[in-house]
Structure formats: structure tokens, C-alpha cells
ZADO-1210 file (C-alpha; in nm, 4 decimals, padded with zeros to 6 digits):
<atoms>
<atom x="10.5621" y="08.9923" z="10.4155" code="UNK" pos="1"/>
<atom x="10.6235" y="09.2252" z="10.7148" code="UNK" pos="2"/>
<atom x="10.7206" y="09.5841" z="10.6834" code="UNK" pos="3"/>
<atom x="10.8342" y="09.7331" z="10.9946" code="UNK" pos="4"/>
<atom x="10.8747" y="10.1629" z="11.0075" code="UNK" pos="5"/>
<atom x="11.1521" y="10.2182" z="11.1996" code="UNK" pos="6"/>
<atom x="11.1796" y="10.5849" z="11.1328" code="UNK" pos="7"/>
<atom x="10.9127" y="10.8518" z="11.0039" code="UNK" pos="8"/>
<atom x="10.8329" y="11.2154" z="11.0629" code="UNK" pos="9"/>
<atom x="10.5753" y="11.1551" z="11.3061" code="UNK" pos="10"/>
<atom x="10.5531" y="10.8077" z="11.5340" code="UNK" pos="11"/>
<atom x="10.2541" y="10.6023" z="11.5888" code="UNK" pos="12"/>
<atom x="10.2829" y="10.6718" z="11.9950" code="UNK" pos="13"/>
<atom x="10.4778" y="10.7985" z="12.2287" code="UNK" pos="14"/>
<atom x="10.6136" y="10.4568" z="12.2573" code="UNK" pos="15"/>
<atom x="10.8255" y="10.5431" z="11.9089" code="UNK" pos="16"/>
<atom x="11.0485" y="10.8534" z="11.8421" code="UNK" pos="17"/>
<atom x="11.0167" y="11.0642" z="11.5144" code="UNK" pos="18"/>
<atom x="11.2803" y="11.1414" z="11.3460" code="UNK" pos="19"/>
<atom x="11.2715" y="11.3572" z="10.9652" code="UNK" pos="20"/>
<atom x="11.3746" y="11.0775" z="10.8028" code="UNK" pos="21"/>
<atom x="11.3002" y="10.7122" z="10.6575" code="UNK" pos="22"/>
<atom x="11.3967" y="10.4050" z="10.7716" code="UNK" pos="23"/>
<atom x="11.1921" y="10.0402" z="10.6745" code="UNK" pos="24"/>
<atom x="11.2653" y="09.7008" z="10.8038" code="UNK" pos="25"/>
<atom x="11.1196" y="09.4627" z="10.5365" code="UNK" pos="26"/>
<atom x="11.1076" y="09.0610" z="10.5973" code="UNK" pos="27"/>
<atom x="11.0317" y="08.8409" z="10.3356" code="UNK" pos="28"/>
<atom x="11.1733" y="08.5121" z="10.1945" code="UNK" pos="29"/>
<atom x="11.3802" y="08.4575" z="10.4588" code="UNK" pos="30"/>
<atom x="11.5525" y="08.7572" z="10.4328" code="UNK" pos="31"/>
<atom x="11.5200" y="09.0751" z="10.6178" code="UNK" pos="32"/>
<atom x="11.5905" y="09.4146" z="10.4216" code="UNK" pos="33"/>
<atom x="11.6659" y="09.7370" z="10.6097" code="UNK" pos="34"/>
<atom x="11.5308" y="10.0436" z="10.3181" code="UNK" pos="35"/>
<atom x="11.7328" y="10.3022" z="10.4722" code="UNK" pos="36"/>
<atom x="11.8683" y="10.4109" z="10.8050" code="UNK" pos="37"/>
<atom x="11.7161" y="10.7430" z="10.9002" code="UNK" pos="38"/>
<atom x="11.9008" y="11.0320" z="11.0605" code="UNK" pos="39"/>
<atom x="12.0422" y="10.9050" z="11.3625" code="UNK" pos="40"/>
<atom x="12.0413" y="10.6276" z="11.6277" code="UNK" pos="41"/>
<atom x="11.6606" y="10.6593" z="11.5739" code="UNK" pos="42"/>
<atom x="11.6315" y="10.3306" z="11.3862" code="UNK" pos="43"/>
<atom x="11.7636" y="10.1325" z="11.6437" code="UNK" pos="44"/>
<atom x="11.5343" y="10.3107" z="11.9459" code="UNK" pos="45"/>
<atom x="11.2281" y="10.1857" z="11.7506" code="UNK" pos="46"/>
<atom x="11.3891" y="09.8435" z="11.6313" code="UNK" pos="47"/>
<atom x="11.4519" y="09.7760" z="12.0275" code="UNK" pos="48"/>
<atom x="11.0768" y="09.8979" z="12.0537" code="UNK" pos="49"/>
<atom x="10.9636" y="09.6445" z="11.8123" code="UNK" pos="50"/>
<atom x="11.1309" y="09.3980" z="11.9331" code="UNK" pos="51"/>
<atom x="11.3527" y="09.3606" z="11.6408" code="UNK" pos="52"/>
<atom x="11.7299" y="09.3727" z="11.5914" code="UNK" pos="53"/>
<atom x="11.8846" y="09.5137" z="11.2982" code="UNK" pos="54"/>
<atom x="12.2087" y="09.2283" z="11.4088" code="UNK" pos="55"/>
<atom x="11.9935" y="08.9827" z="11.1918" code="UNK" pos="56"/>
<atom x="11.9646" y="09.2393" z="10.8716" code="UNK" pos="57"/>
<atom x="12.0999" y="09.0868" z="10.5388" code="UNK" pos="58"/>
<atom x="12.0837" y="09.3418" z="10.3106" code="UNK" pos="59"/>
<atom x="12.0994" y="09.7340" z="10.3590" code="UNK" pos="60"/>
<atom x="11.9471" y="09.9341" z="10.0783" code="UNK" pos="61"/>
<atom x="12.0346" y="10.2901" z="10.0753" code="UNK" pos="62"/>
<atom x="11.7275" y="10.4826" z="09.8216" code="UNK" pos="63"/>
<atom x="11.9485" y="10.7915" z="09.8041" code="UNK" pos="64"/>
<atom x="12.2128" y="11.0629" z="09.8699" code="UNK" pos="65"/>
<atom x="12.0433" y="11.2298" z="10.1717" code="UNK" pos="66"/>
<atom x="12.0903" y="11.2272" z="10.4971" code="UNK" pos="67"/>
<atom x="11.7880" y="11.1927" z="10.6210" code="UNK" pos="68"/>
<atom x="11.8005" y="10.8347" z="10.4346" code="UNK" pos="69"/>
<atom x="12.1818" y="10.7524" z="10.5002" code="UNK" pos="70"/>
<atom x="12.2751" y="10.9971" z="10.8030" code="UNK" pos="71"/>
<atom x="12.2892" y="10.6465" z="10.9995" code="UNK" pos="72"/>
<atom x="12.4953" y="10.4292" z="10.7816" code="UNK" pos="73"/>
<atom x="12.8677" y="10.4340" z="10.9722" code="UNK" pos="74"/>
<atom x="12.5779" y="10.3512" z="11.3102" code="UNK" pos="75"/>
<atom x="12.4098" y="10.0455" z="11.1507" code="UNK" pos="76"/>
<atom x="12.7961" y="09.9259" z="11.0184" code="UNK" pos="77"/>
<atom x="12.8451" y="09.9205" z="11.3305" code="UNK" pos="78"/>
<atom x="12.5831" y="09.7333" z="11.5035" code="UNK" pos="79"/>
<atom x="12.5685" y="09.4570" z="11.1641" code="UNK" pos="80"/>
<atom x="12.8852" y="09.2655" z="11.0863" code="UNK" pos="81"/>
<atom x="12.7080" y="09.0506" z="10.7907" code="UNK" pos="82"/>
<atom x="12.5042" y="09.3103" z="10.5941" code="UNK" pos="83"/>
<atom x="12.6198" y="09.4154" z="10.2304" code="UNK" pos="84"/>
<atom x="12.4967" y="09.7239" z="10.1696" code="UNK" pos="85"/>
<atom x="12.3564" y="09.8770" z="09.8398" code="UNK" pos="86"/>
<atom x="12.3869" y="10.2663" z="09.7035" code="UNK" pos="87"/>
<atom x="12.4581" y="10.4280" z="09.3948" code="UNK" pos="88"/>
<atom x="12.7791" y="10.5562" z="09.3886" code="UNK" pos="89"/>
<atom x="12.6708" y="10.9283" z="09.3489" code="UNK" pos="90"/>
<atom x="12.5208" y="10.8830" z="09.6800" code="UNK" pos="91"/>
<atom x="12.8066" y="10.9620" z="09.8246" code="UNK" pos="92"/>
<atom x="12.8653" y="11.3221" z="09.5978" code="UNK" pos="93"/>
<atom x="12.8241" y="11.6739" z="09.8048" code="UNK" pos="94"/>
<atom x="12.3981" y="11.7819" z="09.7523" code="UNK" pos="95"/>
<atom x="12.2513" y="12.0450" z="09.9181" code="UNK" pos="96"/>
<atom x="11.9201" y="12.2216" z="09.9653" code="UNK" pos="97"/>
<atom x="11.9068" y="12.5653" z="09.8459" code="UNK" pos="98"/>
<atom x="11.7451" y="12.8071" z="10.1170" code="UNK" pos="99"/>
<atom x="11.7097" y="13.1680" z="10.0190" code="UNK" pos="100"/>
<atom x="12.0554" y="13.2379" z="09.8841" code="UNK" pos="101"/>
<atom x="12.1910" y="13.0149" z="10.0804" code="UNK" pos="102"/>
<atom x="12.2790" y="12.6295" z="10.0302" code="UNK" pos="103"/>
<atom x="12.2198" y="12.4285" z="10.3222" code="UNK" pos="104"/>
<atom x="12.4254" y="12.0540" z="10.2854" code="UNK" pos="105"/>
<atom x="12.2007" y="11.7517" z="10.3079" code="UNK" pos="106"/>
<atom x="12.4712" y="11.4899" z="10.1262" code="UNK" pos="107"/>
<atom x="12.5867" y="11.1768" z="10.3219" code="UNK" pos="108"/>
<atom x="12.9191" y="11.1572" z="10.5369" code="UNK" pos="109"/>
<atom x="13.1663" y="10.9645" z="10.3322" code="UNK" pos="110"/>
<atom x="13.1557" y="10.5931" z="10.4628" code="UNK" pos="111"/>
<atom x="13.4537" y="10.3459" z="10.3290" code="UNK" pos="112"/>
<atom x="13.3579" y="09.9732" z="10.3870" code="UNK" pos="113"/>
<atom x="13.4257" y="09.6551" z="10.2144" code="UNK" pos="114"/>
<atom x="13.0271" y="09.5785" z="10.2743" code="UNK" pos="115"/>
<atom x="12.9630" y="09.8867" z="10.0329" code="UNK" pos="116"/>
<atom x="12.8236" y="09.7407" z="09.6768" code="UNK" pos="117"/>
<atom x="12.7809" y="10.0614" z="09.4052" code="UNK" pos="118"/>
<atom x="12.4849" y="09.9663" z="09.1917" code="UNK" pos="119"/>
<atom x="12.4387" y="10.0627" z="08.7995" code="UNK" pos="120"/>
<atom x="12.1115" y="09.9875" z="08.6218" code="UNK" pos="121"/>
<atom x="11.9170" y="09.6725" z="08.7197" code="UNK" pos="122"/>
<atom x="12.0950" y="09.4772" z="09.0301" code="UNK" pos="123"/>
<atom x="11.9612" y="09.1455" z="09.1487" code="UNK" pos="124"/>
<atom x="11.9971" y="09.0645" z="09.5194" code="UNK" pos="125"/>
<atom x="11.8671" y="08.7561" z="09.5467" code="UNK" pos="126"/>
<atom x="11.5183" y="08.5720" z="09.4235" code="UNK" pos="127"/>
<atom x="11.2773" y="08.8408" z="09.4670" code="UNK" pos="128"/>
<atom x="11.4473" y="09.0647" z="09.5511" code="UNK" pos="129"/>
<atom x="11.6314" y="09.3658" z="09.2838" code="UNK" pos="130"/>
<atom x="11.7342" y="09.7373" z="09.2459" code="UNK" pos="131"/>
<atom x="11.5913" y="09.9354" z="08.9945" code="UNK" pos="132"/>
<atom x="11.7879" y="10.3120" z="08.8472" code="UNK" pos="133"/>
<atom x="11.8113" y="10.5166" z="08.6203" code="UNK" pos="134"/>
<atom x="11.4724" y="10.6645" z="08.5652" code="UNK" pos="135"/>
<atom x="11.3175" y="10.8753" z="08.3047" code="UNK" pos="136"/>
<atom x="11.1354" y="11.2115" z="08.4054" code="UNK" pos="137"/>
<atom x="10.8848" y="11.1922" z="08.1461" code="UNK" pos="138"/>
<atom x="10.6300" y="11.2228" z="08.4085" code="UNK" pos="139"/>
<atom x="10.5412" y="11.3798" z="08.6977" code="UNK" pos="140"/>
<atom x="10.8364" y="11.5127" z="08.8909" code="UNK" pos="141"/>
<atom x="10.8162" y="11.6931" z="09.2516" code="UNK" pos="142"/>
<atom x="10.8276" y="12.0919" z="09.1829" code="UNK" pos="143"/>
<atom x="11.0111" y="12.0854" z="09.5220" code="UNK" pos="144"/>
<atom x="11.3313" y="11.9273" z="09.3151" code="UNK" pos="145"/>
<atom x="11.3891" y="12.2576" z="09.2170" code="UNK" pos="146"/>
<atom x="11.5319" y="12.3238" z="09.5766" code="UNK" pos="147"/>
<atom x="11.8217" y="12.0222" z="09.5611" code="UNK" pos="148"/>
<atom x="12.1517" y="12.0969" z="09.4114" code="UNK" pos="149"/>
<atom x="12.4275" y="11.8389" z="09.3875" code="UNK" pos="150"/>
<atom x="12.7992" y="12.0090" z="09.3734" code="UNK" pos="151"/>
<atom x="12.9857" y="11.8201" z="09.0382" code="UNK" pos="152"/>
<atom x="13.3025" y="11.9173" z="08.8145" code="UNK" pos="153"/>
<atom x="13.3689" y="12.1779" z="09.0895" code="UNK" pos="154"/>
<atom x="13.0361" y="12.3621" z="09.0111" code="UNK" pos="155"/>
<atom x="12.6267" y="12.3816" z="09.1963" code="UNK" pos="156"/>
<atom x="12.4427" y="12.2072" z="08.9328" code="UNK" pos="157"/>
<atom x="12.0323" y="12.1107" z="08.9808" code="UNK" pos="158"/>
<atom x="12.0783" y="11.7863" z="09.1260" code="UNK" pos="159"/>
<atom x="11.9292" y="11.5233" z="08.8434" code="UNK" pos="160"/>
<atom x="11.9168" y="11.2290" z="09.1130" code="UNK" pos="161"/>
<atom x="12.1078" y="10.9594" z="08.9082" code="UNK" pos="162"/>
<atom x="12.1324" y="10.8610" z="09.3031" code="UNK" pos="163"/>
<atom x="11.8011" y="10.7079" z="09.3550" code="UNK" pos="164"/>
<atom x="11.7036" y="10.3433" z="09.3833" code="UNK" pos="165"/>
<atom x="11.3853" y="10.1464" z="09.3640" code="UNK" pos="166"/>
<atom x="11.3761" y="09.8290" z="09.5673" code="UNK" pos="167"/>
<atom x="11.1158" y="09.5546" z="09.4068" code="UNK" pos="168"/>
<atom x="11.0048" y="09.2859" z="09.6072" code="UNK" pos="169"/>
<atom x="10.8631" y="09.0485" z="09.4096" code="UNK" pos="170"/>
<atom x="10.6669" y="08.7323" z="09.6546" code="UNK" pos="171"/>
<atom x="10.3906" y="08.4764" z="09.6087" code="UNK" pos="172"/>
<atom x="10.3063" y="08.6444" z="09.2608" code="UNK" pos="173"/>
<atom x="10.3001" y="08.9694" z="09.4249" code="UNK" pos="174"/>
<atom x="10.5347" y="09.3310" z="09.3714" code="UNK" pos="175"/>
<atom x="10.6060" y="09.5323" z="09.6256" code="UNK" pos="176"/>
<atom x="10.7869" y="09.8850" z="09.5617" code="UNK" pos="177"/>
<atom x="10.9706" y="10.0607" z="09.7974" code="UNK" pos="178"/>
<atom x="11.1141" y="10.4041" z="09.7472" code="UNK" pos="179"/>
<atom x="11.3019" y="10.6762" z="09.9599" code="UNK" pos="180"/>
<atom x="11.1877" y="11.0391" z="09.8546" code="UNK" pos="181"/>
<atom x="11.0630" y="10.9493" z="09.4967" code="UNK" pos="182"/>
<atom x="11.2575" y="11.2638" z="09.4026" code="UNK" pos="183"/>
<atom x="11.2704" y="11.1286" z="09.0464" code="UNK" pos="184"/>
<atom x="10.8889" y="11.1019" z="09.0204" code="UNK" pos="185"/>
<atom x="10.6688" y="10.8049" z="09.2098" code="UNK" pos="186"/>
<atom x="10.4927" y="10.7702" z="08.8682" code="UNK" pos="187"/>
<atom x="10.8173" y="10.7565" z="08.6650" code="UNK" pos="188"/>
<atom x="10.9764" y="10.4825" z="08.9456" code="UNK" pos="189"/>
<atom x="10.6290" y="10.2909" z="08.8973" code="UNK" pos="190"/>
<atom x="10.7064" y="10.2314" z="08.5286" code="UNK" pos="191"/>
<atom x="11.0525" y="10.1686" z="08.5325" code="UNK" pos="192"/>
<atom x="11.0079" y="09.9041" z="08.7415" code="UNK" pos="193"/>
<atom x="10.7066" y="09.8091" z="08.5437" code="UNK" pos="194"/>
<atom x="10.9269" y="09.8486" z="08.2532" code="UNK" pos="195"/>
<atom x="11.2273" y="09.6149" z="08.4306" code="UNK" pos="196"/>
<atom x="11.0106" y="09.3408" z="08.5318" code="UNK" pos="197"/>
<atom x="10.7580" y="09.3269" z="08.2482" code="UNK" pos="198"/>
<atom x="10.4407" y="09.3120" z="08.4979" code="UNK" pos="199"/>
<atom x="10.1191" y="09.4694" z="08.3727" code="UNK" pos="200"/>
<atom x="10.1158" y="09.5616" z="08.7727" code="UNK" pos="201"/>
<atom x="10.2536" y="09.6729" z="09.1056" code="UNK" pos="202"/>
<atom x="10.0512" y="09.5468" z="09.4210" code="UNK" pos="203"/>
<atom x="10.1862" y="09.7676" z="09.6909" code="UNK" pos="204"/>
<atom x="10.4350" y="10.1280" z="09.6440" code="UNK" pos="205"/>
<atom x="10.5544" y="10.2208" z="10.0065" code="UNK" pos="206"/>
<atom x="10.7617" y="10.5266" z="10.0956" code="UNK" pos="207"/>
<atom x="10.7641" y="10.8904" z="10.0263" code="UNK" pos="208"/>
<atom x="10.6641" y="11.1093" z="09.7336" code="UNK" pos="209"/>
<atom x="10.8562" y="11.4720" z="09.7810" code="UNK" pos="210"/>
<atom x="10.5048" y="11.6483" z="09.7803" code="UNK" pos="211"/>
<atom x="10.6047" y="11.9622" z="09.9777" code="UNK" pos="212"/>
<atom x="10.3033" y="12.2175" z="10.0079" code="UNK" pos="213"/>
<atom x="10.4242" y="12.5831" z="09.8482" code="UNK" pos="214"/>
<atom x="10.2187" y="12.8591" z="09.9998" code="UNK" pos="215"/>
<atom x="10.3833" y="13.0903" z="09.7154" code="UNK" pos="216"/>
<atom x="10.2219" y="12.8794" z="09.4675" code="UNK" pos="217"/>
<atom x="09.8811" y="12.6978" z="09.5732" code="UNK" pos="218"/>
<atom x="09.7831" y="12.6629" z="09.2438" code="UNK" pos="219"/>
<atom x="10.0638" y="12.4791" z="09.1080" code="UNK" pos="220"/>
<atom x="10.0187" y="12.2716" z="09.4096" code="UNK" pos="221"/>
<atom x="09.6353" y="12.1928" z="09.3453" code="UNK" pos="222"/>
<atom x="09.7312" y="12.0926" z="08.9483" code="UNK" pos="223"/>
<atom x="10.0232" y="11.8892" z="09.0622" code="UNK" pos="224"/>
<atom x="09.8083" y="11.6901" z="09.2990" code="UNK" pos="225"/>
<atom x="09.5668" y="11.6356" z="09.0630" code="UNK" pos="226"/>
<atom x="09.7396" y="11.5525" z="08.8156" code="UNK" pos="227"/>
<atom x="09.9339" y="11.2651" z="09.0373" code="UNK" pos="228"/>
<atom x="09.6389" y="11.1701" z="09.1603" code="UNK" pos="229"/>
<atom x="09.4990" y="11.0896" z="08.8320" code="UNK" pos="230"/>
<atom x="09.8393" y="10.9210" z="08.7168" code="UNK" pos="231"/>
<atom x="09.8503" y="10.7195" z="09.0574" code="UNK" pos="232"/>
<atom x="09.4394" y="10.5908" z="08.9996" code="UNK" pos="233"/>
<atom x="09.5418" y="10.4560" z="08.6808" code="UNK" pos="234"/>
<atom x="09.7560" y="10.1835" z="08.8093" code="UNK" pos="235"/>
<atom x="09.4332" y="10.0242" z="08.9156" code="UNK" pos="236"/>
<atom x="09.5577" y="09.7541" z="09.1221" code="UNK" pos="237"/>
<atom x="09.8187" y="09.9444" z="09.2929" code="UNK" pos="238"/>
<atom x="09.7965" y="10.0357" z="09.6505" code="UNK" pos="239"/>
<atom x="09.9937" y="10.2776" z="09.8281" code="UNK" pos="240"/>
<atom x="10.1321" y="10.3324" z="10.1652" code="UNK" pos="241"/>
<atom x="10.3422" y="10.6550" z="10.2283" code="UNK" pos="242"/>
<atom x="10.4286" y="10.9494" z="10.4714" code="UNK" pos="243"/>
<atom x="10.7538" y="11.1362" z="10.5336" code="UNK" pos="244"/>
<atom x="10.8333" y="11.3707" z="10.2527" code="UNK" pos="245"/>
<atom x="10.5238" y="11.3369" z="10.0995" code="UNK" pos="246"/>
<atom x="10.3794" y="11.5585" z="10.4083" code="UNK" pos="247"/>
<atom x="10.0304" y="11.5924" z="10.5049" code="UNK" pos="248"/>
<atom x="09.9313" y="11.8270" z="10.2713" code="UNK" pos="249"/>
<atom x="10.0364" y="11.5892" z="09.9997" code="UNK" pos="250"/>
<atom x="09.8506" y="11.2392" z="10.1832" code="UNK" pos="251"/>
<atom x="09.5399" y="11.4621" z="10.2124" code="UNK" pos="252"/>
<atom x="09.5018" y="11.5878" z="09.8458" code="UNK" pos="253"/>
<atom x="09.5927" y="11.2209" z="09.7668" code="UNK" pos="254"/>
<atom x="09.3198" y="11.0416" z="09.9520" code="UNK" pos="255"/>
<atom x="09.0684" y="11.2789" z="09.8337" code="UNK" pos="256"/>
<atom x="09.1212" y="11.0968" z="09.5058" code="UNK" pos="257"/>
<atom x="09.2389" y="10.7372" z="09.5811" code="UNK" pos="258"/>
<atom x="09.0810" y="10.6750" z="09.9267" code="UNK" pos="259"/>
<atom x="09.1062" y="10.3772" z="10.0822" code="UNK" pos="260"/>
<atom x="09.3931" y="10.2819" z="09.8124" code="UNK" pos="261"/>
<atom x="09.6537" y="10.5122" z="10.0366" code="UNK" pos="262"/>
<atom x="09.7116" y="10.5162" z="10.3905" code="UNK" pos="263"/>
<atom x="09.9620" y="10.6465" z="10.5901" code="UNK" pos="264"/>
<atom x="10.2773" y="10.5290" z="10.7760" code="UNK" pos="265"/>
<atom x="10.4525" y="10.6379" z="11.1253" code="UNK" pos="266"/>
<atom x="10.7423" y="10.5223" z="11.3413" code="UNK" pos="267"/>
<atom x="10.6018" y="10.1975" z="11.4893" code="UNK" pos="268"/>
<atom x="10.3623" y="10.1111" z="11.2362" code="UNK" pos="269"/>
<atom x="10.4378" y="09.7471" z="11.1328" code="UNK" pos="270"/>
<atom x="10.2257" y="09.6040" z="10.8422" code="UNK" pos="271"/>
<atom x="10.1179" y="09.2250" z="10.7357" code="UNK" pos="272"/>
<atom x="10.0539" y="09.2516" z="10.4087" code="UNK" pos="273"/>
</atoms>
């Protein structure tokens, strides 16, 4: 399997471009998987980079709502003309991060295609390849959730992110997790799909973990981490590869406790694994 970053928070070099957002080109089976767009026309800067072309993209996955994740969507509809392309339905509903007193919007621009597939539950793609939702938040769940609102029935509600999606990539015996923000909880994701598929075991989770650093509360911070940590070292076999929201803050207090088992990802990085 190759997994290349098209668009991250920081970039490898200055031959890339960051962009706050996510955007991974997966290929595997014969397929090739674009897990989100990013932002902007970023995605396709660092695609041209890599010498890649998101013309030969089969399936777009769309984690969530945001548009950090989606922003690009009408862009790569554009450039494709075979893709089908995979979201929740609430992706599309108005969310917003609350600043101050103030709510800032962060939702998607409405996109109407005949390439757009809603997903409910457990959706298989094609051998090897499924969407996992609906998770439970039994677990650990990003404090920083407390800042996203989703606007529903006419009213600001706290947004419960029925709009996520796991993508498992199951290959040569081997799982591979991919996730957007993991707003509803990495852990929680990890066992739902654990849960789905009825392995004892993920191999790889890639993608971002919502860990933003609170200067108003440190110590919540330090018992989050640690507790996540602690959850995350369980899954011994598991190894990890993240970056965006999970900020460096979060990576740092992370590899103090898994180490080698975590590295991190930038615009440009392409992984063999």
C-alpha cells in the first residue's frame, strides 16, 4: 500500500504547500482512494508535485462536515469525471466553531452531484475496502469538541458528529484505519471498527486526533494525554501515523508514551507501508 499526503498543516519542504487541512491519496488493490480534499486547490499543487493525478481517483471519501476536509469537493468534481464520492449526509448540515461569543462557520458548501453516495452504518466499497459510522463516545473524546456546534431544527446545538466516517482498509491480512479529525474519539473509532470487522487488531491508524493544547487548562490537557496515551498503548500491535489537528503539542505528549509506534505526517510525505 501507498499513502500519499496531499495536504497537512505543515509540508515536508518547500517543494509542498501547507494548507490547515487533510487530504490522503491511498493506493491499494488496484484502486486509488482520495481521504479527503483539503481546503482548497492545495491537493492538486502537491498531487502535481508527486507526480500523481487525482484524474485516476476511484473513490472519494469525505471523513466529515468541515471544511478543512471537504472545502475542495465542487474542485476535485471537477478535475474527476469517474469518482463516486462517499459522505454522510449530515455532512452537508450548517457547523460552526464557537469563538468567544461568537460562532465562526466551518460547514461544507452545499455540492449537488449524481457521484454523491450518503452513507448509513457499515458501507462496503469494494473488497477491502468499507466505511465505518456511528460511533459510541464511551471513551475518550477531544475536550476541544466542546468548541463545534452544528445548527439543527432551527436551533445551535453541540455538534454530536453523526458526520464522521472511518475508512478500513483491509490488505494482505492487514487493517489500515484512516480518519479525518477523530472528533468522535480515535479510541472509540478504533473499536468500532474493531467491533465491525471482528479483528482482535488494527495494524496502522493514520490521520488526525483533535488534540488542541488549552493554555486555560494544562492540567486537563496533561490527564487527557495520558490517559489516550495509555488507551492508544493497549492496542499493542497498532501503529500510528498522524498530524494536522492533532497539533504538536498533542504528537509530543503522544510519543513520550508510544515512541517509535507514532510518527508524524506532512504535505509530501508518501509512505510504503
Amino acid at each position: 500500500m501507498k499513502i500519499h499526503t496531499l495536504v497537512e498543516n505543515e509540508a515536508l519542504d518547500s517543494s509542498f504547500k501547507a494548507a490547515n487541512g487533510l487530504s490522503l491519496l491511498i493506493q491499494t488493490g488496484g484502486k486509488t482512494i482520495l481521504f479527503d480534499v483539503g481546503p482548497d486547490a492545495t491537493f492538486l499543487e502537491n498531487a502535481e508535485a508527486l507526480g500523481l493525478s487525482v484524474e485516476d481517483v476511484d473513490y472519494l471519501v469525505v471523513s466529515h462536515g468541515h471544511v478543512d476536509h471537504g472545502g475542495a469537493l465542487s474542485l476535485f468534481l471537477e478535475k474527476n469525471e469517474k469518482a463516486r464520492v462517499f459522505m454522510r449526509g449530515e455532512a452537508f448540515e450548517p457547523h460552526y466553531r464557537k469563538k468567544g461569543f461568537s460562532f465562526i462557520d466551518v460547514g461544507l458548501p452545499l455540492v449537488e452531484s449524481g457521484r454523491i453516495e450518503f452513507v448509513a452504518d457499515r458501507r462496503v466499497l469494494a473488497p477491502g475496502l468499507s466505511l465505518i459510522s456511528g460511533f459510541p463516545k464511551n471513551g475518550f473524546v477531544p475536550a476541544a469538541n466542546r468548541k463545534s456546534y452544528v445548527r439543527r431544527g432551527g436551533r445551535m446545538r453541540r455538534d454530536d458528529f453523526s458526520h464522521e466516517l472511518l475508512l478500513l482498509v483491509e490488505e494482505e491480512g492487514r487493517a489500515f484505519a484512516f480518519t479525518g479529525c477523530s472528533h468522535s474519539g480515535v479510541t472509540n473509532m478504533i473499536d468500532a471498527a474493531l467491533a465491525s470487522t471482528g479483528r482482535a487488531s488494527l495494524d496502522f491508524v493514520i490521520g488526525g486526533m483533535h488534540l488542541f493544547h488549552s493554555r486555560l487548562r494544562p492540567i486537563e490537557f496533561a490527564r487527557d494525554m495520558e490517559r489516550l496515551g495509555a488507551r492508544l498503548n493497549a492496542y499493542a500491535d497498532t501503529r500510528y501515523y498522524t498530524g494536522h489537528c492533532t497539533l504538536s503539542e498533542g504528537y509530543e505528549a503522544l510519543h513520550r508514551r508510544l515512541g517509535d509506534r507514532i510518527a508524524p505526517i506532512h504535505a509530501g510525505t508518501s509512505l510504503v507501508l
